[in-house]
Backbone as CSV, one residue per row, in Angstrom:
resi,resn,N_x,N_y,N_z,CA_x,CA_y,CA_z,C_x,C_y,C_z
1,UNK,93.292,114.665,76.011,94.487,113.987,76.511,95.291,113.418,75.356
2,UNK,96.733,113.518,75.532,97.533,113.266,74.131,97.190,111.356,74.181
3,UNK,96.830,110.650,74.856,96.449,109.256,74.845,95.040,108.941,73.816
4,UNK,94.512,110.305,73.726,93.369,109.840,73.035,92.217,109.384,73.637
5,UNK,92.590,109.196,75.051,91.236,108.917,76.193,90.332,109.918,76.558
6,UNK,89.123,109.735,76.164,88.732,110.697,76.804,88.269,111.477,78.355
7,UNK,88.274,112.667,78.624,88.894,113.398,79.952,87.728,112.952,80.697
8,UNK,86.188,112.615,80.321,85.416,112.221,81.211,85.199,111.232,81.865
9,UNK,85.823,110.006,80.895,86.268,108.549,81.132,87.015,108.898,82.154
10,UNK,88.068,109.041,82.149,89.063,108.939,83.043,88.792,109.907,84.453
11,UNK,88.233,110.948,84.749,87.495,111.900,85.716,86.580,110.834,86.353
12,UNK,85.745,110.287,85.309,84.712,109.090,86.161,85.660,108.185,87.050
13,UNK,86.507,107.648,86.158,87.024,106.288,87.469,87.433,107.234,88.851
14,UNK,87.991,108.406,88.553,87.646,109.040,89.994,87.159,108.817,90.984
15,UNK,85.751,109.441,90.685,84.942,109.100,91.584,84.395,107.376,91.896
16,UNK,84.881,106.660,91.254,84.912,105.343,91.315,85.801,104.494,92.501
17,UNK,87.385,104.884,92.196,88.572,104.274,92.419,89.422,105.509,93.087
18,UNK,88.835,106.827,93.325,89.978,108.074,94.416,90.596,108.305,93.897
19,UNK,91.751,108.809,94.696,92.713,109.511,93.495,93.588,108.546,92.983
20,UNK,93.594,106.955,93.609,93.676,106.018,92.266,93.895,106.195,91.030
21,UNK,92.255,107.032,90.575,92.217,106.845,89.240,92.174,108.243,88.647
22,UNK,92.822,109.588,89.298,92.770,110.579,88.700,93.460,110.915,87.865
23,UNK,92.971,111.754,86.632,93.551,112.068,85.186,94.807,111.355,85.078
24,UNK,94.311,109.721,84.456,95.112,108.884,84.086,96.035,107.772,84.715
25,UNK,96.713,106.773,84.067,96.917,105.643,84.789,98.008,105.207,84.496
26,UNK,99.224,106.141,84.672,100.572,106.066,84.599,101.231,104.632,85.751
27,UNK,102.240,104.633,85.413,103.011,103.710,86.377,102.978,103.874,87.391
28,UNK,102.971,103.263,88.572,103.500,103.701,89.623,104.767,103.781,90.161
29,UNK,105.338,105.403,90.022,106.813,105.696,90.853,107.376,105.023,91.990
30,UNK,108.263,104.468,92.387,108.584,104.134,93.523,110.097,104.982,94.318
31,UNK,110.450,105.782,93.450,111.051,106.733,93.784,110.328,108.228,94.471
32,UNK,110.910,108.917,95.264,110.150,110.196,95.869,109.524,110.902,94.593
33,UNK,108.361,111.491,94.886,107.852,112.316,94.289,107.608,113.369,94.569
34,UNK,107.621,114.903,94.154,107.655,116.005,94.425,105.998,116.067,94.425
35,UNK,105.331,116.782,95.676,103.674,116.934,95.471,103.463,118.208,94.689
36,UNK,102.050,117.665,94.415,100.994,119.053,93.520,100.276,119.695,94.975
37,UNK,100.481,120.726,94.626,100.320,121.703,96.342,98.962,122.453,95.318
38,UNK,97.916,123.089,96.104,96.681,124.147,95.774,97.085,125.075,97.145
39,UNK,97.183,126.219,97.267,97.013,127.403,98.112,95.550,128.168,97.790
40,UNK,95.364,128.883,98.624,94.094,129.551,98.461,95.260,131.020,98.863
41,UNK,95.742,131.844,98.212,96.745,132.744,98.772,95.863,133.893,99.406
42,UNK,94.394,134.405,99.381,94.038,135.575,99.977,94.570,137.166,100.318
43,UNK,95.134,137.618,100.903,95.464,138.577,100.830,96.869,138.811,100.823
44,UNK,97.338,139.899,100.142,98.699,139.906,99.845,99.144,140.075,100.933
45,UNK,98.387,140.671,102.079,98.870,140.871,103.399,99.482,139.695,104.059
46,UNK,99.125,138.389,103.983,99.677,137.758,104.195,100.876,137.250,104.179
47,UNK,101.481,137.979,103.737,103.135,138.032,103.714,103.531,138.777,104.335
48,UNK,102.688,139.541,105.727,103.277,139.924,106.922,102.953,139.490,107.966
49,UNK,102.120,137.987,107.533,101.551,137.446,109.140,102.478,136.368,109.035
50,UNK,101.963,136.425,110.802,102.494,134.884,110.767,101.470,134.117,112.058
51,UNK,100.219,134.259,111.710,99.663,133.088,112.299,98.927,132.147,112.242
52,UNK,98.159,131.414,111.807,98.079,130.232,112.272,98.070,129.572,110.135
53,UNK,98.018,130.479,109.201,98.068,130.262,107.726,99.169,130.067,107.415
54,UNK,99.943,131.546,107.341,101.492,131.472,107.243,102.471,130.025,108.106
55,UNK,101.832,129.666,109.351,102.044,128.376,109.560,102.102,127.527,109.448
56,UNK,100.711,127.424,108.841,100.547,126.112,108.029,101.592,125.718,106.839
57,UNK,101.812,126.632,106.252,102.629,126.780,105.115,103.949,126.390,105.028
58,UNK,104.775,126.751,106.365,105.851,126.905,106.658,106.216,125.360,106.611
59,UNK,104.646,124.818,107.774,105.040,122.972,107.936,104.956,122.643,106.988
60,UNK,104.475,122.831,105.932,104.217,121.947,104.805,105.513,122.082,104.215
61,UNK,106.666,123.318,103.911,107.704,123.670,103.145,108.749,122.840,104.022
62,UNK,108.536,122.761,105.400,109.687,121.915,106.028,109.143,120.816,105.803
63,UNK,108.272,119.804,105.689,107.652,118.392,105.336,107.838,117.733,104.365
64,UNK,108.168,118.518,103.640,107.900,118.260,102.003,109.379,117.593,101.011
65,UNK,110.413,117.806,101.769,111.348,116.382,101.462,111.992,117.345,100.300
66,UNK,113.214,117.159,99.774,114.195,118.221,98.457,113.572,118.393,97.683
67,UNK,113.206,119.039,96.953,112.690,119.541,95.791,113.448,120.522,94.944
68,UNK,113.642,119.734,93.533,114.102,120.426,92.927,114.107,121.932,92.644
69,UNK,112.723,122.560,91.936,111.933,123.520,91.371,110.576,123.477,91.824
70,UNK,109.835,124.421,91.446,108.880,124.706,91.660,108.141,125.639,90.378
71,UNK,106.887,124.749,89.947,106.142,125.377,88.965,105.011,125.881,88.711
72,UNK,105.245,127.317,89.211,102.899,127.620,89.479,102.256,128.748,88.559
73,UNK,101.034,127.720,88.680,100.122,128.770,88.075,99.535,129.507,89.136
74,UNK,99.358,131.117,88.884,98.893,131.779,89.372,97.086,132.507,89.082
75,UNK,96.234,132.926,89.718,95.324,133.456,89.505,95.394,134.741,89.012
76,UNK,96.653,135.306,89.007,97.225,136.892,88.587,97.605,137.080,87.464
77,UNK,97.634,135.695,86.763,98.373,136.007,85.202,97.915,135.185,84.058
78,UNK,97.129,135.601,83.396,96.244,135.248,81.917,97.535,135.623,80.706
79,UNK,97.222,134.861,79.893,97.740,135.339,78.524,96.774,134.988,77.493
80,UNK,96.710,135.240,76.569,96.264,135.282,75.513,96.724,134.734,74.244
81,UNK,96.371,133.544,73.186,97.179,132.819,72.029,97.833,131.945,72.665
82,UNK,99.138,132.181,73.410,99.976,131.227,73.996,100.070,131.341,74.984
83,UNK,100.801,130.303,76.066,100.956,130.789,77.229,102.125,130.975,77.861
84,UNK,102.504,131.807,78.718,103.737,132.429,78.885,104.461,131.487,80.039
85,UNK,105.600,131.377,80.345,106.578,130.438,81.171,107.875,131.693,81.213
86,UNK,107.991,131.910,82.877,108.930,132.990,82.537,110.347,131.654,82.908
87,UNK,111.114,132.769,82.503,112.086,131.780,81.672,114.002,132.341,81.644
88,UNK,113.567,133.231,82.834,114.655,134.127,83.532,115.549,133.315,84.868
89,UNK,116.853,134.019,84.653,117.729,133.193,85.990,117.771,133.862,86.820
90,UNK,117.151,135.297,87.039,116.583,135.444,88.292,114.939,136.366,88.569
91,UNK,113.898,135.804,88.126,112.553,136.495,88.254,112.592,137.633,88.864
92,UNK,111.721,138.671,88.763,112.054,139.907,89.362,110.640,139.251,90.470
93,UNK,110.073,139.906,90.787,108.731,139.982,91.664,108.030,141.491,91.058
94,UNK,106.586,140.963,91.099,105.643,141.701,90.697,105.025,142.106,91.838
95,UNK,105.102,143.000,92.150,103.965,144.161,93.248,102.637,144.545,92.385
96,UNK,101.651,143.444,92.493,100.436,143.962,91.737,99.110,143.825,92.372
97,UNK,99.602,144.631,93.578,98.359,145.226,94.957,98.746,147.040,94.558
98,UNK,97.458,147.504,94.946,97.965,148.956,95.557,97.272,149.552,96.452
99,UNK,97.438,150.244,97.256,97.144,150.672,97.885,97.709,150.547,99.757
100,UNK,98.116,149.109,99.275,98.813,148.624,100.257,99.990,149.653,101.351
101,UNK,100.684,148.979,102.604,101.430,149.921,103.179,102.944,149.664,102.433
102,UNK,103.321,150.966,102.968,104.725,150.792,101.904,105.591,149.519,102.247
103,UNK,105.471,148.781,103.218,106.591,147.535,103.678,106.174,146.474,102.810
104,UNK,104.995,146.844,102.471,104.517,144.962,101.456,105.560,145.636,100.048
105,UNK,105.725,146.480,99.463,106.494,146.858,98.127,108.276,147.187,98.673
106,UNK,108.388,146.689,99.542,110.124,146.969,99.562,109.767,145.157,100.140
107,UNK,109.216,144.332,100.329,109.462,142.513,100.080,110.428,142.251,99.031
108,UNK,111.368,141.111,99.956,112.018,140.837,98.604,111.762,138.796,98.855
109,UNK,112.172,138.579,97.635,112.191,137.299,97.367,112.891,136.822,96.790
110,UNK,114.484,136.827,96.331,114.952,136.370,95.792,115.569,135.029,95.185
111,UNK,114.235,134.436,94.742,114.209,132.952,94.223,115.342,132.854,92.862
112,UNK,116.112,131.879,92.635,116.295,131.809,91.209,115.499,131.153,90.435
113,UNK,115.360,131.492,89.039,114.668,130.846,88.037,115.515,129.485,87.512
114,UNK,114.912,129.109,86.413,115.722,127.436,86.212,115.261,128.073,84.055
115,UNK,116.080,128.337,83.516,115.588,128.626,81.937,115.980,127.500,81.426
116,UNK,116.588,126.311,81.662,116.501,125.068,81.168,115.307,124.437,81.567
117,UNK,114.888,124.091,82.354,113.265,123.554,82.972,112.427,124.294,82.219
118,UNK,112.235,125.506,82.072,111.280,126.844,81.243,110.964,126.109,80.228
119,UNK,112.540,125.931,79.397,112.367,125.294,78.146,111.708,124.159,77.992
120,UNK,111.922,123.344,79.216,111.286,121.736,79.110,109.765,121.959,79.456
121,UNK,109.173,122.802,80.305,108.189,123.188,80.518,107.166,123.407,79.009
122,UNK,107.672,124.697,78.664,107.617,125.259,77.001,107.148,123.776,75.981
123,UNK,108.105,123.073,75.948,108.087,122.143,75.156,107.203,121.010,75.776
124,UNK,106.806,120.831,76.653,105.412,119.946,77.253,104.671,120.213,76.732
125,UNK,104.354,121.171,77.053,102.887,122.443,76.785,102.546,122.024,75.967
126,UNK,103.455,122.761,74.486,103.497,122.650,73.391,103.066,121.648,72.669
127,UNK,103.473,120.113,73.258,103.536,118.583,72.717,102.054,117.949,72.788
128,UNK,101.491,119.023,74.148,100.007,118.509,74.594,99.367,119.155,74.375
129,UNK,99.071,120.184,72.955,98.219,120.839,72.563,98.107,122.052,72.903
130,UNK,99.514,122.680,73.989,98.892,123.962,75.246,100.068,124.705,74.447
131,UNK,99.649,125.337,73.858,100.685,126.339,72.869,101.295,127.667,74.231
132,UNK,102.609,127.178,73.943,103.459,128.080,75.248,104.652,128.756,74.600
133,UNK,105.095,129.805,75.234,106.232,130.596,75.010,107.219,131.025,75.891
134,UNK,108.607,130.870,75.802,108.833,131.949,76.794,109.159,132.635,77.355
135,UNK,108.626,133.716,78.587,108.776,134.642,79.026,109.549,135.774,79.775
136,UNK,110.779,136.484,79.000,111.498,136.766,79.696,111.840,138.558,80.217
137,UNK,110.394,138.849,80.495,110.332,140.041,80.858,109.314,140.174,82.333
138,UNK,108.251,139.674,82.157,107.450,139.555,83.310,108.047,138.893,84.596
139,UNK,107.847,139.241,86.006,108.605,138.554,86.597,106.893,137.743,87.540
140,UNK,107.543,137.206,88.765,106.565,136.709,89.553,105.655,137.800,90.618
141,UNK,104.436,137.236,90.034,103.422,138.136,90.394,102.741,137.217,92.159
142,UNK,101.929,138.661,93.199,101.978,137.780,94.172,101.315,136.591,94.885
143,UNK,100.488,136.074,93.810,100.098,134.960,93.812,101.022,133.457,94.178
144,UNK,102.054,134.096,93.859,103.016,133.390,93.793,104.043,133.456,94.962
145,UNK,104.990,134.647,94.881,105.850,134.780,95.845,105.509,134.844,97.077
146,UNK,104.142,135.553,97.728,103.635,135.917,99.106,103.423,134.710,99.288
147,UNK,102.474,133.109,99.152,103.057,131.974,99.945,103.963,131.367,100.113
148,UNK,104.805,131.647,98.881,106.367,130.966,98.870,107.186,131.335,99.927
149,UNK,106.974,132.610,99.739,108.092,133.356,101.404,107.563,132.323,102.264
150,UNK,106.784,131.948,102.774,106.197,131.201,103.997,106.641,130.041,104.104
151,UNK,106.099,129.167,102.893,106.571,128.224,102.306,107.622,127.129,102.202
152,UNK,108.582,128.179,101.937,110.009,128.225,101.568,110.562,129.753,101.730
153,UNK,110.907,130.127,102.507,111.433,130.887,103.235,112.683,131.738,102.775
154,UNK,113.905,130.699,102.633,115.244,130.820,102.095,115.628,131.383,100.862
155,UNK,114.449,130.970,99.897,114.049,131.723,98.442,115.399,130.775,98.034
156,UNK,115.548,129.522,97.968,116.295,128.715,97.273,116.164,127.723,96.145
157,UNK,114.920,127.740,96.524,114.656,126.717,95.471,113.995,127.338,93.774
158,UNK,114.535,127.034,93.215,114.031,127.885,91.656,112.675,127.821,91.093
159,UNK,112.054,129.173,91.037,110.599,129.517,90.927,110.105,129.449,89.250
160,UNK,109.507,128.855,88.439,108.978,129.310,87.269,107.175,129.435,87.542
161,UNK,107.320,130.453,86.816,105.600,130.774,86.728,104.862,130.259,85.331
162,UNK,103.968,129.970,85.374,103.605,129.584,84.037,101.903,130.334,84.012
163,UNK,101.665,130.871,83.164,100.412,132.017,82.798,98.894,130.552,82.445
164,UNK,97.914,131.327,82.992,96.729,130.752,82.972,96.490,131.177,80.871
165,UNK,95.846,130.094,80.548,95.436,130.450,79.152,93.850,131.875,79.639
166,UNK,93.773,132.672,78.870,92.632,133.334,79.076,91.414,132.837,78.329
167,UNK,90.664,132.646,79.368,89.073,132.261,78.782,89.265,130.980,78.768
168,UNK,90.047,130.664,79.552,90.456,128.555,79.715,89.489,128.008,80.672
169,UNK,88.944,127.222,80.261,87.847,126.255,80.734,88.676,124.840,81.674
170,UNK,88.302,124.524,82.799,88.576,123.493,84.027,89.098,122.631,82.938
171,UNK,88.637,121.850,82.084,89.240,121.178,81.205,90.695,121.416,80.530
172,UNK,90.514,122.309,80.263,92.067,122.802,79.678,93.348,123.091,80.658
173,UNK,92.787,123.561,81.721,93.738,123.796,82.884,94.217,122.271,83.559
174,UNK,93.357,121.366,83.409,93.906,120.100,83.847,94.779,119.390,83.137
175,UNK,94.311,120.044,81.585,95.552,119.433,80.403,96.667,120.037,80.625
176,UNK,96.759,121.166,81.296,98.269,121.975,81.748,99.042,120.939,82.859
177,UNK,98.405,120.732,83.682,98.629,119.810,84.595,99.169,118.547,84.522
178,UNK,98.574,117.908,83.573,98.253,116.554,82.714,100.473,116.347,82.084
179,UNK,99.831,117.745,81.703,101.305,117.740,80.575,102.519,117.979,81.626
180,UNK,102.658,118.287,82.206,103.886,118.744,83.431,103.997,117.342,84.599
181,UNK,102.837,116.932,84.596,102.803,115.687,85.538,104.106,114.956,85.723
182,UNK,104.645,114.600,84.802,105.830,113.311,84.883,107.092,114.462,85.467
183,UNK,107.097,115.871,85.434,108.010,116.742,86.508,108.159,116.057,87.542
184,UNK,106.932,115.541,88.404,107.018,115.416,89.644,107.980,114.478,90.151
185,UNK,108.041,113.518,89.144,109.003,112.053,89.723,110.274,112.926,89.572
186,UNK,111.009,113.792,88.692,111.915,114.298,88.855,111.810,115.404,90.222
187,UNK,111.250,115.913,90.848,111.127,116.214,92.169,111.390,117.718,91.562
188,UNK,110.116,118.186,91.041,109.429,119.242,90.750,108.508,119.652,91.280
189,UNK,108.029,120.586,91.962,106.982,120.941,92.824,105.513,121.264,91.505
190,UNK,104.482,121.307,91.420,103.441,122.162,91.081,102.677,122.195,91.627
191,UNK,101.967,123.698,91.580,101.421,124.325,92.598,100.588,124.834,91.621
192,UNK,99.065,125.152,92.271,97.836,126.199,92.108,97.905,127.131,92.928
193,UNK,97.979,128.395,92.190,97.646,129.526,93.593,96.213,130.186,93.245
194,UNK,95.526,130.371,93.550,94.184,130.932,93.969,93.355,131.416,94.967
195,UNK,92.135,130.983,95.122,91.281,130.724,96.012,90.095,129.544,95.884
196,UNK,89.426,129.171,96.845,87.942,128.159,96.973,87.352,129.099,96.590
197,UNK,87.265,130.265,97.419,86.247,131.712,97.302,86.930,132.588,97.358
198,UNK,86.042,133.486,96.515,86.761,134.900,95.906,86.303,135.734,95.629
199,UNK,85.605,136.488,96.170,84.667,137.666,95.072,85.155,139.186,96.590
200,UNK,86.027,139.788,95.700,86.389,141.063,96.334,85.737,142.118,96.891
201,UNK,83.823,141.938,96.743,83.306,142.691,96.749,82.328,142.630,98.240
202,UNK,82.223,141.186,98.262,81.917,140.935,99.430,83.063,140.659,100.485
203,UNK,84.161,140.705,100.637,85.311,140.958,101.962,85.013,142.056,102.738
204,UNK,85.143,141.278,104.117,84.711,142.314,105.145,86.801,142.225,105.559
205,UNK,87.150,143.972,104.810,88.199,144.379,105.307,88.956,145.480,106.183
206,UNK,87.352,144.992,107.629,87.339,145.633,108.340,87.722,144.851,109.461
207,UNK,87.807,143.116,109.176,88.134,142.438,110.046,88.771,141.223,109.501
208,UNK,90.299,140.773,109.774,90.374,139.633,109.107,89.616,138.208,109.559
209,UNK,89.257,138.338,110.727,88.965,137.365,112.157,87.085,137.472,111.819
210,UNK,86.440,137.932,110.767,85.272,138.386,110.880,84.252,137.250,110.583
211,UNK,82.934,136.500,110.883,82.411,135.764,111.606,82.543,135.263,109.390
212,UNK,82.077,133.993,109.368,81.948,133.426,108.042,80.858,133.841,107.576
213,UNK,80.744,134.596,106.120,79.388,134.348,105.554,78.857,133.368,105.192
214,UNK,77.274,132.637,105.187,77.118,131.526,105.393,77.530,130.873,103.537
215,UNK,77.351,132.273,102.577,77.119,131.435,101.542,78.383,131.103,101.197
216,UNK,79.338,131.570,101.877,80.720,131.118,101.459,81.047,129.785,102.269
217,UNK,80.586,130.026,103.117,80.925,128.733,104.195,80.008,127.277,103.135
218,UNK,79.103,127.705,102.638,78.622,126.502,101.762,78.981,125.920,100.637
219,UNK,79.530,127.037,99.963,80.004,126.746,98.662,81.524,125.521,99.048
220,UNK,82.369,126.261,100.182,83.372,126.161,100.753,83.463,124.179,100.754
221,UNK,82.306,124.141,101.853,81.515,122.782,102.143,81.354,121.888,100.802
222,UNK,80.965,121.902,99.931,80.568,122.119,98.607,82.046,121.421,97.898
223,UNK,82.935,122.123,98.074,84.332,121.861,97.364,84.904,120.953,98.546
224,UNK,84.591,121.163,99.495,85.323,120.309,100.794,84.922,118.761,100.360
225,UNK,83.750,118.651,100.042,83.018,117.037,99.950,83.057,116.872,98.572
226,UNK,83.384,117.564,97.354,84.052,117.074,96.276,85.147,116.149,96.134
227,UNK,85.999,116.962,97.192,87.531,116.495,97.053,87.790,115.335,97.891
228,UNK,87.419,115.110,98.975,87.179,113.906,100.453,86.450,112.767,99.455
229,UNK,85.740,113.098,98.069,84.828,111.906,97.895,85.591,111.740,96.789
230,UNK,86.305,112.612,96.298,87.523,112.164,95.135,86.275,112.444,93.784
231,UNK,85.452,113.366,93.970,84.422,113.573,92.982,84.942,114.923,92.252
232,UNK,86.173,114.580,91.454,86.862,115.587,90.445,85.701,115.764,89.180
233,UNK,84.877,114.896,88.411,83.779,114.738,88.054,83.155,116.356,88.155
234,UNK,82.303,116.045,89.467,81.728,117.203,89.910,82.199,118.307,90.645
235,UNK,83.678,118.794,90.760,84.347,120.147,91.157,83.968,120.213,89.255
236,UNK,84.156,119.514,88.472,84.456,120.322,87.255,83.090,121.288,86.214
237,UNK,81.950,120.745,87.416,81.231,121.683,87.310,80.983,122.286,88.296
238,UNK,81.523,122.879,88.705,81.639,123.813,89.978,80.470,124.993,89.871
239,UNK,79.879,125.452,88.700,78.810,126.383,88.075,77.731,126.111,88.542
240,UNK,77.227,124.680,88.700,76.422,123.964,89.720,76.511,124.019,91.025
241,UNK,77.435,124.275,91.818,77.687,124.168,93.034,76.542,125.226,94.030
242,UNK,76.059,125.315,94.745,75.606,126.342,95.938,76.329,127.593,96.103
243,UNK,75.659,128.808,95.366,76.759,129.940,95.420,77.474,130.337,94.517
244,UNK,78.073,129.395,93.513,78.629,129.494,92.839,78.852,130.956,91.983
245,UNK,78.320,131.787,91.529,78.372,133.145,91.001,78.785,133.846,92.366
246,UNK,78.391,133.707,93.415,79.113,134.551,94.362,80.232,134.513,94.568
247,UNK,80.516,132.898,94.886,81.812,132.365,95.617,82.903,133.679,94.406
248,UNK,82.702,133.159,92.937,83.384,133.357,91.848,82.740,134.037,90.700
249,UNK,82.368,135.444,91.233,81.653,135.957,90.121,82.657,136.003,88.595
250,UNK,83.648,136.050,88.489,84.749,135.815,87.329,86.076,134.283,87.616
251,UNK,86.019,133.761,86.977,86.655,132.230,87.291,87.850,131.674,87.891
252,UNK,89.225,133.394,87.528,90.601,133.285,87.825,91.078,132.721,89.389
253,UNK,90.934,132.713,89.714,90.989,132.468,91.778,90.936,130.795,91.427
254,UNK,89.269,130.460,90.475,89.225,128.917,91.337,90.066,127.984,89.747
255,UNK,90.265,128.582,88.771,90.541,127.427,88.035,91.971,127.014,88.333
256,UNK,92.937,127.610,88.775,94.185,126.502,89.263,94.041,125.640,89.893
257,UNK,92.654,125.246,90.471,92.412,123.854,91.225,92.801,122.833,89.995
258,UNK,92.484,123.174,89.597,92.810,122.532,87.876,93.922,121.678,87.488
259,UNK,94.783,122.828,87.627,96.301,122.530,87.463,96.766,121.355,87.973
260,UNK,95.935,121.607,89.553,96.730,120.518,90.563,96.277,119.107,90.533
261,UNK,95.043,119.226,90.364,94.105,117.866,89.759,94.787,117.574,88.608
262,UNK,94.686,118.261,87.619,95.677,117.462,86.453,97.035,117.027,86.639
263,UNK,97.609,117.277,87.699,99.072,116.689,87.785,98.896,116.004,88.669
264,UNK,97.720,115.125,89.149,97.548,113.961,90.214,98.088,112.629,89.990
265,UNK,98.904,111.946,90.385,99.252,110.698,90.316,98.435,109.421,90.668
266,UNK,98.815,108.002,89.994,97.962,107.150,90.773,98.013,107.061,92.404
267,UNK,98.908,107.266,92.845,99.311,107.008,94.099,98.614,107.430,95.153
268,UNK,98.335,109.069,94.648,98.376,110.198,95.777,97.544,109.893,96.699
269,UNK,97.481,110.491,97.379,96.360,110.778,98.746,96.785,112.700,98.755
270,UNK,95.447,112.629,99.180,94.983,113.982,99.175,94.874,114.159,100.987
271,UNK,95.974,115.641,101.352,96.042,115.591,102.152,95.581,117.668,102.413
272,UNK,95.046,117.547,103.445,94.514,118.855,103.863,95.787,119.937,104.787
273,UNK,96.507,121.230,104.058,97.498,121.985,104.479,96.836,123.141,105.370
274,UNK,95.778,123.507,105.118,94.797,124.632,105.449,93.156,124.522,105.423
275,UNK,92.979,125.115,106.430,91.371,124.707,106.433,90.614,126.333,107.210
276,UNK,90.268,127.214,106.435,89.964,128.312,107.563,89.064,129.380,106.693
277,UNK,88.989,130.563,106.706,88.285,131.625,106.428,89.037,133.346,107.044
278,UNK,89.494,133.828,105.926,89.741,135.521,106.266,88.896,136.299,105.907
279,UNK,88.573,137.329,106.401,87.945,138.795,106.147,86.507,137.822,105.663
280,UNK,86.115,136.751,106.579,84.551,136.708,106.569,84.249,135.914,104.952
281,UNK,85.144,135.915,104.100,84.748,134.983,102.615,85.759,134.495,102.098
282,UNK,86.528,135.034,102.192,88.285,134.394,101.920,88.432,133.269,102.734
283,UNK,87.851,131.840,101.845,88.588,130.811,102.007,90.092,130.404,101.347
284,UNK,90.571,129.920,102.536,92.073,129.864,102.679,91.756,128.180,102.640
285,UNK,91.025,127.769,102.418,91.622,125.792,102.018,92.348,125.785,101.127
286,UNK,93.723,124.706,101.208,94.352,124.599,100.707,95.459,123.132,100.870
287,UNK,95.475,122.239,100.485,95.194,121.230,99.980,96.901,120.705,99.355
288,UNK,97.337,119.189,99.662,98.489,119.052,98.655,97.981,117.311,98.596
289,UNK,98.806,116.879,96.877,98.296,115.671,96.479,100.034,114.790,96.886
290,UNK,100.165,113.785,97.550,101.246,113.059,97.497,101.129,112.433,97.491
291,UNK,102.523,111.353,96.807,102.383,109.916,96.641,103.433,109.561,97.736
């Protein structure tokens, strides 16, 4: 932390004092604040439903009071050395499913980008140790756009993506967080897109409606009573958890929980957007922090 405190100190009063005391002990805003949103996005398909997820989503995008921008990390996009911030005035969208039916690749989304914010973004990063660049070729990948359609609908509000560091450890992803935090009082959205659970190999995508596997349903449980007990502490060893190599046999899906924990305010309360299960392991919890 650029304070010089260290990240376990401050993770402990957590579980001490709630989200009180999560990553750090800024002022308290008394002006609106834009929330830190977590999605669990699951299948790209989901940007042709509309029931009871895509719903959820929708209330939360009408609930959620003006918002400037919007800034997410995705589970779809690693970089390497630095990290990328696209940084375009109008993002293209990334189609990076295949196999899919041809109507999910003619989606459009036409969000604008914000390349002044990019820059301020860029230069956070940068200030807090998170070496960033940025990006003006890649567009938004669908980690991103497929809940936003839901979301936010209108595609009005201006989208920047910002790239996961590769081989970034829960720690570092909260310093991403950490550093973007004071966005929010300016009424900046940030967002995690991922999953709780993730492992592609066990999805039964023979049924989206298909009964829970138990070890997902535990792990699930597992992260459910982390977060209710404000025990950021222990999500950050999540390697420990029940399942854990299953839930996440490779890490990308769960570390944007990260993100959103690191951009927690004193204020917040942690409020539950989604609570469910697709294709039998695809947990869809999904979670926003407001003050």
């Amino acid at each position: 932390m650029g304070s010089g405190v260290d990240r376990r100190e401050v993770l402990q009063g957590v579980a001490a004092a709630g989200v009180a005391g999560v990553m750090g002990s800024g002022p308290t805003v008394a002006r609106q604040v834009a929330p830190a949103l977590f999605v669990s996005h699951g299948s790209p398909m989901t940007a042709l439903d509309a029931d009871e997820y895509p719903q959820a989503l929708k209330r939360f995008g009408e609930g959620v009071g003006p918002v400037k921008a919007l800034v997410v990390v995705s589970a779809h996009w690693e970089t390497d050395a630095r990290v990328h911030v696209t940084a375009m005035a109008a993002p293209p969208l990334v189609y990076d499913f295949y196999g899919f039916p041809e109507e999910m690749y003619r989606l459009r989304y036409p969000v604008p980008g914000a390349p002044d914010l990019s820059s301020d973004v860029v230069a956070r990063l940068t200030a807090a140790g998170v070496p960033a660049v940025a990006e003006t070729e890649r567009g938004l990948d669908h980690g991103v756009w497929v809940p936003l359609r839901h979301a936010f609908p209108e595609a009005r509000v201006p989208v920047i993506q910002v790239a996961l560091p590769a081989g970034a450890s829960p720690a570092a992803v909260a310093k991403m967080g950490e550093a973007l935090r004071p966005l929010r009082a300016d009424g900046v959205l940030l967002m995690g897109s991922g999953g709780v659970v993730h492992n592609l190999r066990r999805v039964n995508f023979r049924s989206k409606l298909a009964s829970v596997e138990p070890w997902a349903a535990e792990f699930d449980a597992w992260v459910a009573g982390k977060l209710a007990a404000r025990d950021f502490v222990g999500l950050q060893s999540w390697r420990d958890a029940p399942n854990a190599q299953v839930a996440h046999p490779s890490p990308e899906h769960w570390l944007p929980i990260y993100f959103v924990l690191g951009a927690a305010l004193a204020e917040d309360r942690l409020t539950p957007v989604f609570e469910g299960f697709h294709h039998g392991t695809l947990s869809m919890r999904s979670f926003a922090l407001r003050a």
